[in-house]
N, C-alpha and C positions, 0 to 999 in steps of 0.2 A: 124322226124321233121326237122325242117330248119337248126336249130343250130347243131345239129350232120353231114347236109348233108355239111355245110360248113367247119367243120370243118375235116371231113375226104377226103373233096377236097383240103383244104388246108395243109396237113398232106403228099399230094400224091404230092403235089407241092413244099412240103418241102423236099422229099426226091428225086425227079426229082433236085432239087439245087444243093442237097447234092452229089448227083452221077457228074454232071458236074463240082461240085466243086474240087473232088479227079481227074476227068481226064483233071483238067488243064484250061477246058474251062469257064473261071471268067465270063463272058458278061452272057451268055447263066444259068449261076448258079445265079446273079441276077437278070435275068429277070422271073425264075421263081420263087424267092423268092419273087418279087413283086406282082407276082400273087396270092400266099400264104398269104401274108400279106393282099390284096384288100378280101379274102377267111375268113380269122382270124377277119380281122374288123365287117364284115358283121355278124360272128356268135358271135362278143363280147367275143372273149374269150382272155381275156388278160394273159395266160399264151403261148397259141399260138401266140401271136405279140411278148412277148418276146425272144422265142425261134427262132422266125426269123428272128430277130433283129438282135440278136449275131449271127446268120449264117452268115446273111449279113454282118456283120462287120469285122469276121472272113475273109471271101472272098475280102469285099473291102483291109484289111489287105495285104492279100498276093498280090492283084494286086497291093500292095504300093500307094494307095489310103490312105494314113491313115486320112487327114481330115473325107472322107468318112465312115471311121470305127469310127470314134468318134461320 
C-alpha cells in the first residue's frame, strides 16, 4: 500500500541523512532529511516527521544553526 511505500522511502532517506550526518557533510544530511520529511508527510505518519525533526535539529545544531534547531 501507499502508506508502507512512503514510509520505507522515507525510512531510506532517513538513514541516507544519518550517514552524511556522521561524515561531516551537514548541507547534503538536510537535504535528505527534507526528503524524508516531503516522504513521512505524504504517508501521515506522525511518528516519522518527529524523528526527523530532531535529526534535523541535531544536524542544524552541529552546523551552529541553532535558531534552525529550534
Amino acid at each position: 500500500d501507499n502508506v508502507t511505500y512512503y514510509s520505507d522511502k522515507a525510512n531510506a532517506f532517513s538513514c541516507f541523512s544519518t550517514v552524511e550526518k556522521l561524515r561531516g557533510n551537514y548541507a547534503n544530511s538536510i537535504l535528505y532529511s527534507y526528503k524524508a520529511l516531503e516522504l513521512c508527510n505524504e504517508a501521515n505518519d506522525s511518528l516519522c516527521l518527529s524523528s526527523i525533526a530532531n535529526n534535523m535539529a541535531t544536524t542544524y545544531n552541529l552546523m551552529g544553526d541553532y535558531g534552525a534547531a529550534v
